[in-house]
C-alpha positions in Angstrom: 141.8 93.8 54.2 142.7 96.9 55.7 140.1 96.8 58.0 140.9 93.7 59.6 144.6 94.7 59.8 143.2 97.8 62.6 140.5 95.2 64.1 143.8 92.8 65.0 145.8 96.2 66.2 143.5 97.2 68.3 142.4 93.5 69.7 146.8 93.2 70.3 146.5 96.9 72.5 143.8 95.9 74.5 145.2 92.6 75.4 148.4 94.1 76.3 146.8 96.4 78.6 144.9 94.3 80.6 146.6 91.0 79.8 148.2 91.2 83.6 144.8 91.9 85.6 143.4 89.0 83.2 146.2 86.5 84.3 145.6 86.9 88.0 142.1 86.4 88.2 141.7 83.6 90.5 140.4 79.9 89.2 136.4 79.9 88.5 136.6 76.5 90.2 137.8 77.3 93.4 136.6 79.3 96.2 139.3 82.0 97.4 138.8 82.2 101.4 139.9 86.6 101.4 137.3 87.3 98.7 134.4 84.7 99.5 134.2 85.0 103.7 133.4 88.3 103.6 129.5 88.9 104.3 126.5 87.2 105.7 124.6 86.2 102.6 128.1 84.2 101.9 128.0 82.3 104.9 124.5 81.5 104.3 124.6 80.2 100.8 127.8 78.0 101.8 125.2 76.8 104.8 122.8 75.9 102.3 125.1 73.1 101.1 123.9 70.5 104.1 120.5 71.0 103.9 119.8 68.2 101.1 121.6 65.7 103.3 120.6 66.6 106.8 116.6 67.8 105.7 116.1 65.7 102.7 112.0 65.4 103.5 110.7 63.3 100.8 113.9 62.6 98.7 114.4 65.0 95.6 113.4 63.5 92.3 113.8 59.2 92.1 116.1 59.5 95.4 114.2 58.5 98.1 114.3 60.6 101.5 113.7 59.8 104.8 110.1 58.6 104.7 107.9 55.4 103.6 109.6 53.5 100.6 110.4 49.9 99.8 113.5 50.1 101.1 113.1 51.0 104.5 111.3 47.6 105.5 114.1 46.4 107.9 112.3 46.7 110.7 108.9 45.8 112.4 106.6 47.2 110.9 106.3 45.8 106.9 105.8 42.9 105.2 107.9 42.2 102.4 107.8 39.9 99.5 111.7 39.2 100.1 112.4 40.5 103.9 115.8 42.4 104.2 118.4 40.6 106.1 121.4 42.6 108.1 125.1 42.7 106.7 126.9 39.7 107.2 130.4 39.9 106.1 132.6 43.1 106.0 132.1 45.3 103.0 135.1 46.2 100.6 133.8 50.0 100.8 131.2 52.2 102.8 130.8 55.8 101.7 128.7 56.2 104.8 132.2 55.9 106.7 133.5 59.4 105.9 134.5 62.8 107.1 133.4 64.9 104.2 130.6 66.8 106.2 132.9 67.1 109.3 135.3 69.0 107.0 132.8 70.7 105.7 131.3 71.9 109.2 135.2 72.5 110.3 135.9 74.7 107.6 132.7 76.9 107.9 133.3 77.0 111.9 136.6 78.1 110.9 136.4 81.1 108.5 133.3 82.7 110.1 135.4 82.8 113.3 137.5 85.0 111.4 135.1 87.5 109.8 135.5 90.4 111.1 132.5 91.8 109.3 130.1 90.4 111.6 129.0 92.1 115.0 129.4 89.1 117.7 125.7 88.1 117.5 126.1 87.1 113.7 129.4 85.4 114.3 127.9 83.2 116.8 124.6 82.8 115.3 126.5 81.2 112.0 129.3 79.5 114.5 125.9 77.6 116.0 125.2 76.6 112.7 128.3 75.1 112.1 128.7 73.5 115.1 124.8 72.3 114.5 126.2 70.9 110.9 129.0 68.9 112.7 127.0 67.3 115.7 124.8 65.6 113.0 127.8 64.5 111.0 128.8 63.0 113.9 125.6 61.8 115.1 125.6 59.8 111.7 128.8 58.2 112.4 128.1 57.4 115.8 125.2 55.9 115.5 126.1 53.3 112.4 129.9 52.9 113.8 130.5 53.7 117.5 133.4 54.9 118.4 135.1 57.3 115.3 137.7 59.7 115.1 137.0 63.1 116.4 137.9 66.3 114.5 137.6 69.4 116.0 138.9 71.6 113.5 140.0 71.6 110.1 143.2 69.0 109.3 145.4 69.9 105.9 146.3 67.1 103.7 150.0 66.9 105.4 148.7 66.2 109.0 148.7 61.9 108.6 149.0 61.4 112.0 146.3 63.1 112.8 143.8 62.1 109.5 144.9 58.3 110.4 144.6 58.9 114.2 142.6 55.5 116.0 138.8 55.5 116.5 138.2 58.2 119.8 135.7 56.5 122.8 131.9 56.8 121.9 131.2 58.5 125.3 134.5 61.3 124.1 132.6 61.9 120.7 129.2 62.6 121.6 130.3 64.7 124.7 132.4 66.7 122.4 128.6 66.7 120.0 126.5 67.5 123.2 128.8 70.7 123.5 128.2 72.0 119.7 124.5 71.5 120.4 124.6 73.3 123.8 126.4 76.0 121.8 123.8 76.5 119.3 121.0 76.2 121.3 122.2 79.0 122.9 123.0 81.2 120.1 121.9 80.2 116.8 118.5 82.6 116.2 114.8 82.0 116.9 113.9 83.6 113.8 115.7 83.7 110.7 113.9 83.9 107.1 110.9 82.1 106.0 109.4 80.2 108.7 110.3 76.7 109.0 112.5 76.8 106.3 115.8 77.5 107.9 117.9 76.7 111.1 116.5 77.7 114.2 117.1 77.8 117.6 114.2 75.5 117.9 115.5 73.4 115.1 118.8 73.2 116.7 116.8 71.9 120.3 114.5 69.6 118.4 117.3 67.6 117.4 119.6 68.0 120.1 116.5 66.1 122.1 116.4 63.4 119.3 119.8 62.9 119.4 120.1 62.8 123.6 117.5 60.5 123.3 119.0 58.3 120.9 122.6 58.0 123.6 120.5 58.0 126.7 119.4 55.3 126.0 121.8 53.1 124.5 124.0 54.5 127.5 121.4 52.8 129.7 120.8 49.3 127.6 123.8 48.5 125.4 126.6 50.2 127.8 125.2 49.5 131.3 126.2 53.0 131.9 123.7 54.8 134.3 125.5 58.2 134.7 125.9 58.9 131.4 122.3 57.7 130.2 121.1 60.0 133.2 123.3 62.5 131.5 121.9 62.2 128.0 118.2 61.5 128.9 118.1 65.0 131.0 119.4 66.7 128.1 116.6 65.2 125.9 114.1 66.4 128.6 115.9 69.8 128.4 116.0 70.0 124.8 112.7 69.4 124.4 110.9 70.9 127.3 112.8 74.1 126.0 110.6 73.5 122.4 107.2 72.7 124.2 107.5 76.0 126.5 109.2 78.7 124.7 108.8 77.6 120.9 105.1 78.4 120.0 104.2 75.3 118.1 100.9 73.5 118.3 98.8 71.4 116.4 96.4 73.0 113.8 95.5 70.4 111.4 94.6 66.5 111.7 97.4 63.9 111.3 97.7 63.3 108.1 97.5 66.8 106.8 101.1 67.1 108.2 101.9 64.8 105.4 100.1 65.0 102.4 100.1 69.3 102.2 100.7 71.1 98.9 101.4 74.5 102.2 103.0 73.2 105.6 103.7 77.3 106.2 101.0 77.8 108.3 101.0 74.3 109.9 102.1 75.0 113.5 103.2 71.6 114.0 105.8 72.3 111.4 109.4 72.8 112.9 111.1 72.7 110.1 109.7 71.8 106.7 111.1 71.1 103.0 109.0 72.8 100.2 108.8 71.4 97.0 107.3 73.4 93.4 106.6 72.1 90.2 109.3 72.1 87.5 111.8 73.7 90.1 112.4 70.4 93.1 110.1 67.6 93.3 109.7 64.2 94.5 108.4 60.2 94.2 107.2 59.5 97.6 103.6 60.2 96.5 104.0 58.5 93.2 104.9 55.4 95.1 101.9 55.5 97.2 99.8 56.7 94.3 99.9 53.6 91.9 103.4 51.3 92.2 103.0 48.3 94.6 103.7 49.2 98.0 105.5 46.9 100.6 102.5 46.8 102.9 102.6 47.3 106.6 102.2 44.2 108.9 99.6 42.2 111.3 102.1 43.9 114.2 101.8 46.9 113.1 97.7 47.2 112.5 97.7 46.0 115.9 99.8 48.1 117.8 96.9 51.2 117.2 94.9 51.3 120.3 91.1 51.5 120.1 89.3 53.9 120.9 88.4 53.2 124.8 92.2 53.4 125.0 92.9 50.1 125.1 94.7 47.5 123.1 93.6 45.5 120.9 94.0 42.4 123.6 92.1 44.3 125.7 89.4 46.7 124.8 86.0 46.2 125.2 85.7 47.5 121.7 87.6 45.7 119.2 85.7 44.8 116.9 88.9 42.1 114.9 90.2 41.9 111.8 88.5 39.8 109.3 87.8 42.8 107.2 89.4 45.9 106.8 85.5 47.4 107.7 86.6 46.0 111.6 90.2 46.4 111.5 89.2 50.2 111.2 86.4 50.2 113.6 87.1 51.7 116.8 90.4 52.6 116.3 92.8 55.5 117.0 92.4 58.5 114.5 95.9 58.1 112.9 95.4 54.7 112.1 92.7 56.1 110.0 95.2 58.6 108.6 97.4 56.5 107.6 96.2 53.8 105.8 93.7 52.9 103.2 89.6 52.7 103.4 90.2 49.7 101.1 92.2 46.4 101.2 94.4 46.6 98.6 95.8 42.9 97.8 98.1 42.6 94.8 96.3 42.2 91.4 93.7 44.1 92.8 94.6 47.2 91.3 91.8 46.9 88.6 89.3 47.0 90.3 89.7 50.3 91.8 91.3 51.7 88.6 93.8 54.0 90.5 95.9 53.7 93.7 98.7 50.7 94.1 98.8 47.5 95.7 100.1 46.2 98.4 102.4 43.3 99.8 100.0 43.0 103.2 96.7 43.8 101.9 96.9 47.4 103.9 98.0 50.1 102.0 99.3 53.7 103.2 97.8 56.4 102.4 99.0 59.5 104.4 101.4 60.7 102.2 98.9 60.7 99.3 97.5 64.0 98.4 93.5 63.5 97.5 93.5 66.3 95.0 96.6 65.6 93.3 96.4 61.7 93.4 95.0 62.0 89.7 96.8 64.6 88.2 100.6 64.9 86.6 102.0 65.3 89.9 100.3 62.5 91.4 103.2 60.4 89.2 105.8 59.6 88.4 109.1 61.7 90.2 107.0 65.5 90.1 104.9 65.4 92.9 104.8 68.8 94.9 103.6 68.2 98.4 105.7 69.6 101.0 107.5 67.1 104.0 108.3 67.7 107.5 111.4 67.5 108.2 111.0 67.3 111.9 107.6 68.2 113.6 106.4 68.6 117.0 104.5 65.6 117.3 108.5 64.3 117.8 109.7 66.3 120.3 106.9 65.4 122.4 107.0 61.3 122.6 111.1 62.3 122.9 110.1 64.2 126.0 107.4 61.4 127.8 110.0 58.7 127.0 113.2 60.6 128.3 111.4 61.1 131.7 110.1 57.6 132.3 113.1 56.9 131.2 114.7 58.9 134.2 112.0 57.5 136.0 110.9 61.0 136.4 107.6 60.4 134.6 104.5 62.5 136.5 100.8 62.7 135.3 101.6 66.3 134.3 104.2 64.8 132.0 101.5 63.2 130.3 99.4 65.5 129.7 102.0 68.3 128.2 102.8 65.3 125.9 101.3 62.6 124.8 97.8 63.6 125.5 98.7 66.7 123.6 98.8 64.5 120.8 95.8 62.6 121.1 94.0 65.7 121.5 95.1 67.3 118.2 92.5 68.2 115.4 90.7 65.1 113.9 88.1 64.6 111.6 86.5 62.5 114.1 84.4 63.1 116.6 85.9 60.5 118.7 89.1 61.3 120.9 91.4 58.9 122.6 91.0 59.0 126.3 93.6 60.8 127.8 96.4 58.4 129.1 97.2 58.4 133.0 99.9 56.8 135.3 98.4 55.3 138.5 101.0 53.6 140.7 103.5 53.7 137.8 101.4 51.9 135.4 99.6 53.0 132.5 95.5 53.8 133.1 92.5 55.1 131.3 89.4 56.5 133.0 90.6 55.7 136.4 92.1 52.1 135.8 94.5 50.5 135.0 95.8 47.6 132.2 98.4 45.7 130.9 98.7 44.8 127.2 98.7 41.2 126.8 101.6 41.4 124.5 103.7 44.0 126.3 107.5 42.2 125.9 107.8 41.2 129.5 111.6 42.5 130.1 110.0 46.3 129.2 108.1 47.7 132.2 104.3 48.8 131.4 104.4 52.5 131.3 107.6 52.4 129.3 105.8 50.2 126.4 102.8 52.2 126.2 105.3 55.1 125.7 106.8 53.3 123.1 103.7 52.5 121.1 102.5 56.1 121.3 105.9 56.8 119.4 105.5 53.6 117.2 102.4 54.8 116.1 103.1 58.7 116.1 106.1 58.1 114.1 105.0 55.5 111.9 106.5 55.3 108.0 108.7 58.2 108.7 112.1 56.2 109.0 112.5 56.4 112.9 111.9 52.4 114.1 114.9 50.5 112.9 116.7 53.2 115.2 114.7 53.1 118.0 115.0 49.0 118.4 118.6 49.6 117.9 119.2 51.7 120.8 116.1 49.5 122.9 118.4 46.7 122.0 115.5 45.0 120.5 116.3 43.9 117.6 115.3 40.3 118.5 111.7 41.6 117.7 113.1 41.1 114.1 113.0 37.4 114.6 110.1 36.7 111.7 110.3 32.9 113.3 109.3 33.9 116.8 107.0 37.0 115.6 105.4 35.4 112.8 102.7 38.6 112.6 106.1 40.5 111.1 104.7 38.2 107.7 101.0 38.3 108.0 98.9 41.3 106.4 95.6 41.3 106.2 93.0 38.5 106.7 91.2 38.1 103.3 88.3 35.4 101.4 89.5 34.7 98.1 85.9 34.0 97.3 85.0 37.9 98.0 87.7 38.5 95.1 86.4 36.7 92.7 85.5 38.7 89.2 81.7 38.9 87.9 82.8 37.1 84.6 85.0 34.6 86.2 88.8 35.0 87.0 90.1 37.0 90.4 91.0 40.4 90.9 94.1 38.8 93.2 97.3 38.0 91.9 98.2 33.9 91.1 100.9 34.6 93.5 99.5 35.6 96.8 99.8 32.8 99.6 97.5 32.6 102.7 98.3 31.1 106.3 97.8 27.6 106.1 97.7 27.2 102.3 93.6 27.5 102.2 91.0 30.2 100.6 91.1 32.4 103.8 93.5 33.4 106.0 96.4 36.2 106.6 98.6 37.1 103.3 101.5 35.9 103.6 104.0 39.1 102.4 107.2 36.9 102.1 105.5 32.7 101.1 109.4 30.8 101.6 110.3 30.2 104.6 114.0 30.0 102.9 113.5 34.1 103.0 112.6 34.4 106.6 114.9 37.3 108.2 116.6 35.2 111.5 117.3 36.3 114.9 120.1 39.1 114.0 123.3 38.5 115.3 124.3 41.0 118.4 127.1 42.5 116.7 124.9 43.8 114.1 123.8 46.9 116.7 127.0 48.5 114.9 128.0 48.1 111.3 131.5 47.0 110.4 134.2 49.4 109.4 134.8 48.5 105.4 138.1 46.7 104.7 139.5 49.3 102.1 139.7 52.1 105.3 141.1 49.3 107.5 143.9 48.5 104.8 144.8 52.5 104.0 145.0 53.1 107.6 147.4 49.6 107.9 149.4 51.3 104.6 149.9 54.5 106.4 151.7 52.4 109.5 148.4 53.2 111.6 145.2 50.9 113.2 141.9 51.2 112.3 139.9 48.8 115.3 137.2 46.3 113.7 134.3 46.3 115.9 133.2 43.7 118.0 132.2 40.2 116.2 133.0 41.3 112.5 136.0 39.3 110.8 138.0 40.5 108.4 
């Protein structure tokens, strides 16, 4: 008993000593500005914070990222069972209207200014960053909503006039974004860390040229404004000339090995690339391609791929059609090979090829499949490992070719330090496509001109041909609902005047038919016209078929709940155009 008695004596001391130091120690769940903003590595863990949202790659375990998935089939390019239609009515809430990454951005901006433990290239190096982080908040918020409130610096809780202040002009916001970027092209470093891995000066110009791109030219066909797209589309040519001169990046593997990589380190195309490792961060985008049914890409689509005398399909000398996948595949532009399956891959048809999914269309995708891994643990389920681009060369370069033809700047040498660039990258074909030429402003190959037969008449020749090269260049990787949003073509969304947006691929249900008796296709596939051949149908009712959207739906509408706590604090949040409330 005694014992005990000098145990609890001694415990009562020692509390009583430090009992005052113990009682001041700040909260563990709060971050104390004096003691945290005090050192690089600080600064660059608190950095780390964005990179999930802005350079998600492939998603992180069942949350999908910016690449192929069902969900991303509002556009031109799939077939779906049930196409996706636009909003129609004005939600009750949108996270996606928010200023949490703004304040985030603000408040980094903010302290490093202040650190006096940084020599001036560090302090501008991390205020690039920052202002980095905050253009792509922005850029978020501009491109779904329009005009929004800017906030240059951090607000406190008290300043209501000011957090409830109206929407700021567009044109006022993305100047105020085109600034940030300016600043950290100029200062944020050209090295820093692992390669690829981190913000760079060249990550920093490879999306300032993506976002230019995106205003030019809405500036030029939603706002009628030709100074300001003029504006934008020269500092998209900037931004990215900047990348193709000065940044040192190339092409060292074929297409689709920019995609389906267990190592993008050494892949030169690679600005900026998100690495995944068993058991630590891992994905589902392979998974999905691997052995769920896919929502397959469309008859548009397949035929946007030029041929392999550089022509389109309407065209080329060498098209060979599209009764089997065998001919849709002959003759064809390398990453069209690279992209999707050998084999037709109808739904129900998964048995006979014991491995790999199915697919709404018929065509399945296959360049985010990993050969090596497609039968292993991490071929499945939400654990696969290969590594994603998170923005790549092959980008920067269709950004430059369109923002000069856009400018109407676009030379032959233009050409050739882009797009041909591309089509001259590593292939495992022996087959190039020719190199692409402008002769009297219209697109050429070997010395002559042509005109694709379904060029939409209201875009000029060159210009489309531009556009495919990024369709196709881009394809699966998230980018085409945005660009027909700022073409101001999302018309080509009609299904009822483009009726290839629901065909896939042209089969014989007679060449499906099992040895014993029975199909390997599922009782639910339609064909064109009802018969044994034809195109699948990916969506069979007509009662599903996505309209001609509704103009207003180029921006989304502000949710009512923000509307209503801006009315209850005496302020007024501006619907946009053609939404009711």
């Amino acid at each position: 008993m005694k014992s005990y008695i000098y145990i609890l004596a001694v415990f009562v001391v020692l509390f009583s000593a430090c009992k005052k130091d113990f009682l001041e120690r700040g909260l563990l769940d709060q971050m104390e500005d004096e003691k945290y903003w005090t050192n690089e590595k600080n600064v660059r863990i608190y950095a780390t914070w964005f990179y999930p949202s802005y350079f998600n790659g492939y998603g992180q375990a069942w949350v999908w990222g910016d690449y192929f998935y069902q969900g991303q089939s509002l556009n031109d390019d799939f077939a779906p069972v049930t196409p996706p239609q636009f909003t129609k009515v004005v939600p009750a809430t949108d996270t996606s209207w928010g200023f949490r990454f703004v304040r985030r951005s603000n408040i980094m901006i903010d302290r490093v200014s202040k650190m006096s433990s940084l020599d001036a290239a560090t302090m501008n190096h991390w205020l690039g960053v920052g202002r980095f982080f905050r253009a792509m908040a922005y850029f978020r918020l501009v491109k779904k909503f329009g005009d929004v409130p800017w906030y240059g610096r951090e607000l406190q809780m008290t300043e209501e006039q000011e957090l409830y202040k109206p929407r700021d002009p567009r044109t006022l916001v993305m100047d105020s974004m085109m600034k940030d970027l300016r600043f950290a092209a100029e200062n944020v470093r050209a090295v820093d860390g692992e390669k690829g891995l981190n913000v760079t000066k060249w990550v920093v110009l490879a999306y300032m040229s993506r976002i230019a791109l995106f205003e030019g030219t809405w500036q030029k066909y939603h706002a009628n404004n030709p100074t300001k797209a003029a504006e934008y589309l020269e500092a998209a040519r900037w931004a990215a000339e900047e990348v193709m001169t000065k940044g040192g990046f190339n092409f060292s593997n074929t297409y689709r090995e920019s995609f389906n990589s267990l190592d993008l380190s050494k892949n030169q195309e690679m600005i900026m690339y998100r690495r995944y490792a068993t058991g630590l961060v891992t994905h589902a985008l392979m998974s999905y391609v691997n052995g769920e049914g896919q929502t397959g890409p469309n008859k548009s689509l397949m035929e946007s791929y030029l041929c392999t005398d550089g022509l389109p399909v309407g065209v080329s000398a060498v098209y060979a059609g599209d009764k089997t996948n065998e001919q849709v595949r002959t003759n064809r532009d390398p990453r069209l090979l690279g992209t999707f399956n050998p084999e037709l891959r109808p739904q129900g048809s998964i048995g006979r090829y014991n491995r790999l999914g199915v697919s709404t269309s018929g065509y399945a995708t296959w360049k985010f499949l990993n050969d090596e891994q497609r039968d292993r643990p991490e071929g499945a389920s939400n654990v696969n490992v290969i590594h994603a681009p998170v923005i790549r060369y092959g980008e920067v370069l269709v950004t430059y070719a369109e923002a000069r033809a856009e400018l109407g700047q676009l030379t032959q040498a233009d050409l050739d330090r882009s797009i041909n660039v591309l089509r001259n990258r590593p292939s495992d074909l022996a087959t190039k496509l020719p190199q692409l030429q402008i002769q009297g402003g219209l697109p050429a190959v070997n010395g002559k001109t042509y005109d694709d037969p379904k060029r939409d008449p209201s875009v000029p020749a060159m210009i489309w041909e531009i556009r495919r090269e990024r369709r196709v260049e881009l394809t699966m990787e998230g980018y085409r609902l945005d660009d027909l949003r700022r073409w101001k073509k999302l018309d080509y969304l009609d299904m009822t005047q483009n009726p290839d947006l629901n065909r896939g691929a042209w089969i014989n249900k007679a060449e499906w038919a099992k040895p014993g008796g029975g199909s390997w296709l599922a009782a639910g596939i339609v064909l064109e016209g009802g018969g044994q051949q034809g195109y699948i149908l990916g969506a069979s009712s007509a009662i599903t078929h996505r309209p001609k959207p509704d103009p207003k739906v180029y921006l989304s509408p502000i949710p009512l709940d923000q509307i209503k706590l801006y009315s209850d604090k005496k302020s007024k949040l501006e619907q946009n155009p053609g939404w009711t409330q």
